[in-house]
Structure formats: structure tokens, C-alpha cells
N, CA, C and O atoms as a DFTB+ gen file, in Angstrom:
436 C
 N C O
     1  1       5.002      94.863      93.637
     2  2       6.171      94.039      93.753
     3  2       5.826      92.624      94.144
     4  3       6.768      91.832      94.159
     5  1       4.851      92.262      94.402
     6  2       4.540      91.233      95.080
     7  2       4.108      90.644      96.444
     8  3       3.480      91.464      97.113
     9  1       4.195      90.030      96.743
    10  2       4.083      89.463      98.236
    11  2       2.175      89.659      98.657
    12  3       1.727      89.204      99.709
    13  1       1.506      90.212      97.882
    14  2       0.267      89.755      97.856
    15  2      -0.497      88.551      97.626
    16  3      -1.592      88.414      98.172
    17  1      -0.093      87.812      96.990
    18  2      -0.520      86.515      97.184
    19  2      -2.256      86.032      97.657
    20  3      -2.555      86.131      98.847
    21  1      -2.838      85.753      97.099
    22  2      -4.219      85.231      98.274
    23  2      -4.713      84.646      97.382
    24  3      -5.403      84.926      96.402
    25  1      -4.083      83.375      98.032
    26  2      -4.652      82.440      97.212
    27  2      -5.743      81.264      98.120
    28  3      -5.741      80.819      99.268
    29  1      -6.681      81.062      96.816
    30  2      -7.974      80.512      98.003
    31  2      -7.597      79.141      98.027
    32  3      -7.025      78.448      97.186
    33  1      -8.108      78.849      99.362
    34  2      -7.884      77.146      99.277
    35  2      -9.026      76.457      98.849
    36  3     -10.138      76.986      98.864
    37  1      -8.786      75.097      98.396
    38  2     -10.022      74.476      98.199
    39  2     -11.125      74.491      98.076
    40  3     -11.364      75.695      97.980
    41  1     -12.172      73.901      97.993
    42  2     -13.278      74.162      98.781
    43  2     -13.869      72.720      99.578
    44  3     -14.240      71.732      98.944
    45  1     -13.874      72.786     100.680
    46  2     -13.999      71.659     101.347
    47  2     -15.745      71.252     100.999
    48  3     -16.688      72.035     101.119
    49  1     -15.801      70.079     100.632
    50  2     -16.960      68.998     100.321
    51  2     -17.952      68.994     101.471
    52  3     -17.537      68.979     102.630
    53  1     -19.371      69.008     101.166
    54  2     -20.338      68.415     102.032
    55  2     -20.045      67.495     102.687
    56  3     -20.050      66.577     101.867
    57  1     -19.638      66.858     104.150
    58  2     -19.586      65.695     104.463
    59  2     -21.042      64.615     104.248
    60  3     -21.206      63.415     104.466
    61  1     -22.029      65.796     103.672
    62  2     -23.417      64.239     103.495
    63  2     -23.441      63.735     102.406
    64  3     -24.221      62.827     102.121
    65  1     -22.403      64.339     101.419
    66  2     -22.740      63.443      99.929
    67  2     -21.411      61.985     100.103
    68  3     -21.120      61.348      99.091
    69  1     -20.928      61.738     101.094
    70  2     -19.811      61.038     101.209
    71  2     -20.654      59.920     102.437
    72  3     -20.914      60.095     103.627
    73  1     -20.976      58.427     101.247
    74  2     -22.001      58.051     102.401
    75  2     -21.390      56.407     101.911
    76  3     -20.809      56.079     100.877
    77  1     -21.796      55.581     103.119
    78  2     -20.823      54.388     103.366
    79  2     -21.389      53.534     102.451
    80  3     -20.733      52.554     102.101
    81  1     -22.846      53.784     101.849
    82  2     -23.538      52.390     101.107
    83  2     -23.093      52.918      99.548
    84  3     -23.276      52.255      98.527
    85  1     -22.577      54.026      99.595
    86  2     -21.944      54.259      98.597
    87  2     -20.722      53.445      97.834
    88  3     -20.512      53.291      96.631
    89  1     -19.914      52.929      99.131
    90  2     -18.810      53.100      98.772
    91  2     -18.528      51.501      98.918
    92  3     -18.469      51.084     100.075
    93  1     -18.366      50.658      97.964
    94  2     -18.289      49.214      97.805
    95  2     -17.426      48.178      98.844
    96  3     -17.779      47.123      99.372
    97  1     -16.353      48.808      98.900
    98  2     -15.442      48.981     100.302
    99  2     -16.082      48.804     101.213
   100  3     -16.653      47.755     101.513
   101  1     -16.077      50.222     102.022
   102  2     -16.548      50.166     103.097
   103  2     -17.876      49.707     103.483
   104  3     -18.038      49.411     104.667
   105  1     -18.705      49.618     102.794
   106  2     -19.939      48.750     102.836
   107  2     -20.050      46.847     103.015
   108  3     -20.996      46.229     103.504
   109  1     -19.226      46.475     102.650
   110  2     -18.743      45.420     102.721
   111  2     -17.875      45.258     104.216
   112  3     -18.059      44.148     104.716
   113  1     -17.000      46.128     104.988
   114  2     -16.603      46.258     106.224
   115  2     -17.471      46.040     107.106
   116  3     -17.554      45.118     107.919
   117  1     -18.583      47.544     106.796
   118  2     -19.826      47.723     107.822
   119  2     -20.553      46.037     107.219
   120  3     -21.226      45.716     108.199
   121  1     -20.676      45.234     106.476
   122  2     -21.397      44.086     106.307
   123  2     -20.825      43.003     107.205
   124  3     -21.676      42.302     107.752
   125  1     -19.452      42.703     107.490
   126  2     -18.543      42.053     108.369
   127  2     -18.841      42.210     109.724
   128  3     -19.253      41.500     110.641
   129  1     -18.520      43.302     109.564
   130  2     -18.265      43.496     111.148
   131  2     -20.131      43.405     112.083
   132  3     -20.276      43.269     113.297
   133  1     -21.019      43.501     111.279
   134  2     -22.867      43.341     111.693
   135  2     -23.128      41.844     111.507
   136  3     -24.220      41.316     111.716
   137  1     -21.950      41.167     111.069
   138  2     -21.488      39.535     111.451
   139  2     -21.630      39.262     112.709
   140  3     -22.413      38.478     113.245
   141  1     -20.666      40.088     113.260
   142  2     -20.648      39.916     114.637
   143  2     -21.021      40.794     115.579
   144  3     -20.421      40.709     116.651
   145  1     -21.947      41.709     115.457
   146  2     -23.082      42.507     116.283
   147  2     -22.289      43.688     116.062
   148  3     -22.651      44.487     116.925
   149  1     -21.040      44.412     115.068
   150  2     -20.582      45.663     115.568
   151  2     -20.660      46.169     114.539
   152  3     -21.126      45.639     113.531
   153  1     -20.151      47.439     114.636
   154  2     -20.723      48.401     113.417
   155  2     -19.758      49.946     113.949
   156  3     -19.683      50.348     115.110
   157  1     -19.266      50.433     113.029
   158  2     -18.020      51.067     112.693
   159  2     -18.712      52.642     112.499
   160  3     -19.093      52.958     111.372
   161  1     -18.829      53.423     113.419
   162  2     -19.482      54.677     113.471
   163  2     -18.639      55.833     112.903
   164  3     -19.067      56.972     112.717
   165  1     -17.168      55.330     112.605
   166  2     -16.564      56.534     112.086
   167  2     -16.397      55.865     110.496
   168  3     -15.368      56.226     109.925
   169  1     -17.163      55.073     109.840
   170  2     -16.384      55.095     108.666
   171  2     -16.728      55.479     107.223
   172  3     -16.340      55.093     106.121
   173  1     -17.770      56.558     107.741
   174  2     -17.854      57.870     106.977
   175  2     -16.953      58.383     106.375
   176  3     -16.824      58.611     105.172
   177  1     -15.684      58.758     108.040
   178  2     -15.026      59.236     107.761
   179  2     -14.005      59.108     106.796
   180  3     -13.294      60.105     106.668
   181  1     -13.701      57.940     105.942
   182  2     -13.286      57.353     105.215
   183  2     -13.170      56.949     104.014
   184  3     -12.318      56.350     103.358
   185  1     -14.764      57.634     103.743
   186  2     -14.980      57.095     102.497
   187  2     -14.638      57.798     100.905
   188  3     -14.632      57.511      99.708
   189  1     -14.370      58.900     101.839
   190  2     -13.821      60.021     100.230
   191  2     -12.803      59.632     100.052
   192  3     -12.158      60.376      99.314
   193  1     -12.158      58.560     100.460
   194  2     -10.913      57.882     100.025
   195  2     -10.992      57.266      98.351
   196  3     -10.146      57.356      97.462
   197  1     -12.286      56.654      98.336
   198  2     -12.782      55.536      97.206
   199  2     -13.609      57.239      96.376
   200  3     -14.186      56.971      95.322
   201  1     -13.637      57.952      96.562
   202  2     -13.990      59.122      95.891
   203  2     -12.666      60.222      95.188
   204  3     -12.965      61.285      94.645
   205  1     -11.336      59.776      95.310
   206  2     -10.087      60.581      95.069
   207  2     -10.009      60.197      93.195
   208  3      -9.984      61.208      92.493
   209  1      -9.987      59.310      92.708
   210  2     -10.123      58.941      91.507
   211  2     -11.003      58.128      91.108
   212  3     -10.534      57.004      91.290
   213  1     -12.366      58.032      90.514
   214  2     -13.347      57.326      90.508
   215  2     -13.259      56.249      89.610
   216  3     -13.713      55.114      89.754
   217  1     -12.362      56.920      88.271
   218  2     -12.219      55.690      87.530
   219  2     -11.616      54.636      87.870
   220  3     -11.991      53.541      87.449
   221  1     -10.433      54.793      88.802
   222  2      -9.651      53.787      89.477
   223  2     -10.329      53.131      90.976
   224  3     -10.650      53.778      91.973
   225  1     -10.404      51.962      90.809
   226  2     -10.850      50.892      92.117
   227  2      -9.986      51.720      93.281
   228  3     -10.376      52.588      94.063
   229  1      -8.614      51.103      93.095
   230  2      -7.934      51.527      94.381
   231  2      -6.950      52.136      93.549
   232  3      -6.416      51.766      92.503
   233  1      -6.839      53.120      94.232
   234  2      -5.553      53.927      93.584
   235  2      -4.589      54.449      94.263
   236  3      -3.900      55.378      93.840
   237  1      -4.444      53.879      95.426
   238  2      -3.452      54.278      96.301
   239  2      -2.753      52.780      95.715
   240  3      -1.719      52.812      95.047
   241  1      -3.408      51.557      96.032
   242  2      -2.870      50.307      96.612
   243  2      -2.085      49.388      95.178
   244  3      -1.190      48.544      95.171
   245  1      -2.757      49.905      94.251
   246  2      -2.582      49.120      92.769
   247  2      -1.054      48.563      92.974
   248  3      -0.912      47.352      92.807
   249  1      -0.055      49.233      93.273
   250  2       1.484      48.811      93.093
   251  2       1.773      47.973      93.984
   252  3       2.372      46.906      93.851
   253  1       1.138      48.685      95.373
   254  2       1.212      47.394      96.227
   255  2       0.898      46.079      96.278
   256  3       1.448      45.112      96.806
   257  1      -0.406      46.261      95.427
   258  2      -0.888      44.743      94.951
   259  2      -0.368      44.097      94.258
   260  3      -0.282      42.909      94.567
   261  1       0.160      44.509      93.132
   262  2       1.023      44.399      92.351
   263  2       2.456      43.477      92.885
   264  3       2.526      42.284      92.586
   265  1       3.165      43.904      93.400
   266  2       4.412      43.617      93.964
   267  2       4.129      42.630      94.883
   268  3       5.018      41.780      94.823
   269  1       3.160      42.315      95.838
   270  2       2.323      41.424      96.852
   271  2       1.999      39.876      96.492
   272  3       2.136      38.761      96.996
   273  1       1.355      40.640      95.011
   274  2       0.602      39.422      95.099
   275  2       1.065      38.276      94.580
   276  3       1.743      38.272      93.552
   277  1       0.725      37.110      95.285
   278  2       0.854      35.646      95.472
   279  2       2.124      35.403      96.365
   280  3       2.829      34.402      96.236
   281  1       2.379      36.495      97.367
   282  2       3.447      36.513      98.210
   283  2       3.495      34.998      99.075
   284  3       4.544      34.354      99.042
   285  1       2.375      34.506      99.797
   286  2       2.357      33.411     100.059
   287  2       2.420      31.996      99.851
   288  3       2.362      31.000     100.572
   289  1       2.615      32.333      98.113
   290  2       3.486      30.902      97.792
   291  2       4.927      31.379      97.554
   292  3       5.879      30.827      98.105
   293  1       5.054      32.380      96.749
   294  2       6.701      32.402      96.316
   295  2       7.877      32.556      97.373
   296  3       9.101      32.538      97.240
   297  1       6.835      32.754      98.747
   298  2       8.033      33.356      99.712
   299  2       8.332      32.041     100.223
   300  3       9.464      32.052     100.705
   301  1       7.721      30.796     100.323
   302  2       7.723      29.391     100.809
   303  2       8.636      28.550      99.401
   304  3       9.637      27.857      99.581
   305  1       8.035      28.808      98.114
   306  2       8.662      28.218      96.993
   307  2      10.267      28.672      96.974
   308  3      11.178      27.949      96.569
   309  1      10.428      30.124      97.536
   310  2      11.760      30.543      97.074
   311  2      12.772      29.958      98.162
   312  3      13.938      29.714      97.852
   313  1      12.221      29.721      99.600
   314  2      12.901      29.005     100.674
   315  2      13.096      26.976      99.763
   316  3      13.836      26.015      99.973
   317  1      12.349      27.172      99.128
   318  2      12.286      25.400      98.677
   319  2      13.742      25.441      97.816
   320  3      14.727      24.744      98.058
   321  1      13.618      26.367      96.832
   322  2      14.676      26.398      96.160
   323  2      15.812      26.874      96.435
   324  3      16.819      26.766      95.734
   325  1      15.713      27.458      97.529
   326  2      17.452      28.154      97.849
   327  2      17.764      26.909      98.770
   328  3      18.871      26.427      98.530
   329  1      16.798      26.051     100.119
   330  2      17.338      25.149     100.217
   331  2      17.780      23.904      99.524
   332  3      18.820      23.391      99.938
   333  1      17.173      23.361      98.571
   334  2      17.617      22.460      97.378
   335  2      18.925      22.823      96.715
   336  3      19.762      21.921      96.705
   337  1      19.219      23.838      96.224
   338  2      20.311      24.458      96.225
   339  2      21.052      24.225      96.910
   340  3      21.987      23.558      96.466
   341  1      21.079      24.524      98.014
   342  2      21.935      24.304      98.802
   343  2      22.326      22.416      99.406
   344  3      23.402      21.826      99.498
   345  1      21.194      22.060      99.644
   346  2      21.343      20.542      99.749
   347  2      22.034      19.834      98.846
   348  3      22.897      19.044      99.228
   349  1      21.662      20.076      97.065
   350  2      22.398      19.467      96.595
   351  2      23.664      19.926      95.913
   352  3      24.387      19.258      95.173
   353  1      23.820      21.314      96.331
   354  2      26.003      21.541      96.155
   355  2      25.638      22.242      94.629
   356  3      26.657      22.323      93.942
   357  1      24.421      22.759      93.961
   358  2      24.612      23.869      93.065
   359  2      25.414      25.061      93.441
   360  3      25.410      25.822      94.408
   361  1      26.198      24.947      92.199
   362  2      26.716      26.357      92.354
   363  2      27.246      27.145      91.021
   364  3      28.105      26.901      90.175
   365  1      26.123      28.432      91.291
   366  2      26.345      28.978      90.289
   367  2      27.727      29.930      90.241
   368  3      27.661      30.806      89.379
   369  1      28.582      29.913      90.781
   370  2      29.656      30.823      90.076
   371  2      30.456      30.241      89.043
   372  3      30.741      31.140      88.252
   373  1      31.031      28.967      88.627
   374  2      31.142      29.117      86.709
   375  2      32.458      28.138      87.539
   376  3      33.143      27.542      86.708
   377  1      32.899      27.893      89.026
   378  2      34.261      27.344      89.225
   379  2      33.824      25.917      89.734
   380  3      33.087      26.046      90.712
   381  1      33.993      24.865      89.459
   382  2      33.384      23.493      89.800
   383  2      34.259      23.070      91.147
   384  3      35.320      23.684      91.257
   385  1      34.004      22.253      92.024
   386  2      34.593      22.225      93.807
   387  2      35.327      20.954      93.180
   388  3      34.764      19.874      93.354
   389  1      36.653      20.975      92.392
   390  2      37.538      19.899      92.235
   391  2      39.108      20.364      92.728
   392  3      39.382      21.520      93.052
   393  1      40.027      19.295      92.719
   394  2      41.132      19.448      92.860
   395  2      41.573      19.541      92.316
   396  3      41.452      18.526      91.629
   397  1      42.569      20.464      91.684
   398  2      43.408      21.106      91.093
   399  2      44.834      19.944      90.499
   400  3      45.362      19.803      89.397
   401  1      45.080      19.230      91.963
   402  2      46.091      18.202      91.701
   403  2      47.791      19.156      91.834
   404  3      48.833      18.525      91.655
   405  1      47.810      20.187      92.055
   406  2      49.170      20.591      92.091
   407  2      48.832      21.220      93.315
   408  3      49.007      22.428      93.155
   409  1      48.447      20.987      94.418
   410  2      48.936      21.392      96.068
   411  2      47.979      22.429      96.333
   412  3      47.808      22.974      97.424
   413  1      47.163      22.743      94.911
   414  2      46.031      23.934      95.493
   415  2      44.580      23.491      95.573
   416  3      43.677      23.519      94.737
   417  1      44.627      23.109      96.730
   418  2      43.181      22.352      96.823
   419  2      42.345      23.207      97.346
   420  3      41.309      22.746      97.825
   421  1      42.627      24.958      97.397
   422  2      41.942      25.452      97.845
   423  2      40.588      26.033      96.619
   424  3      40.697      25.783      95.418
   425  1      39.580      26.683      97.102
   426  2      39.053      26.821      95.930
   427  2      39.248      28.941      95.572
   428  3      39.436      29.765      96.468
   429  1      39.140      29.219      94.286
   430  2      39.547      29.904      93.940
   431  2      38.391      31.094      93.406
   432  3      37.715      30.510      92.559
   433  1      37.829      32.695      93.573
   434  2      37.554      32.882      93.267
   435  2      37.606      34.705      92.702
   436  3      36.807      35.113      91.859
């Protein structure tokens, strides 16, 4: 009827084939940080990260990068233009800021 089930898990990886000069990343970290006399003893632990899809660089981050990038001009450019906008009285809803001339000087939308 069922309920036997046994199902095997995984098989968990050698932690010695998972090695930091391997891994372009983190090798470049451990190169930084021996900049300044230190050096990162867990980041072994880390590195089967850059081992999850090999053909792909980063494959967690791609979308994020994606959506990110050049955040540091457009987020300054888009403040330029919404204030200009605003300084000089654009307005996009389609009704122009005039008087009507018959007592409704309010504006209408």
C-alpha cells in the first residue's frame, strides 16, 4: 500500500575537492583582504557556491545585476528630472493651469 518510501538523500561532496584558488571569486577576496595582513579561514566554506552551475559566472546574482546596474547614476539623474519638472510647471496630465474665464478658476481633473 505504500508508506515505504526510502528514499536516499544526496550524496554529500568531499569537502577537499572544494578549494579557494579554485574559485576566481573567492581567491580574489583571500587576495584583498592579505592587502591588509588578514586572511579569511572559513572561506572554503563557500566556495561550492561558484560550483552550483559551472557554466554560469554567477547564477544566483545575474537578475540582480541586471536590475542594479548603473543604479548610481539613474537614481541621481531621475531626482534631476523629477526636480526640473517640477521647477519648471511640466505637467503631464493633458489639462493646461489656465483660466477658464467663467468663475471656474479652479483646476479640473
Amino acid at each position: 500500500m505504500g508508506g515505504h518510501h526510502h528514499i536516499t538523500p544526496p550524496p554529500v561532496p568531499d569537502y577537499r575537492i572544494y578549494k579557494v584558488e579554485d574559485s576566481p571569486t573567492y581567491s580574489k577576496v583571500q587576495e584583498r583582504l592579505a592587502k591588509h595582513g588578514l586572511k579569511d579561514p572559513w572561506a572554503r566554506n563557500y566556495v561550492w557556491r561558484c560550483y552550483l552551475n559551472k557554466g554560469i559566472k554567477r547564477p544566483h546574482w545575474v537578475m540582480f545585476d541586471f536590475f542594479t546596474w548603473g543604479w548610481k547614476y539613474w537614481v541621481p539623474l531621475l531626482g534631476i528630472v523629477i526636480g526640473a519638472e517640477q521647477f519648471l510647471g511640466i505637467n503631464y496630465h493633458g489639462h493646461p493651469k489656465q483660466k477658464h474665464g467663467h468663475g471656474h478658476d479652479h483646476e479640473h481633473h
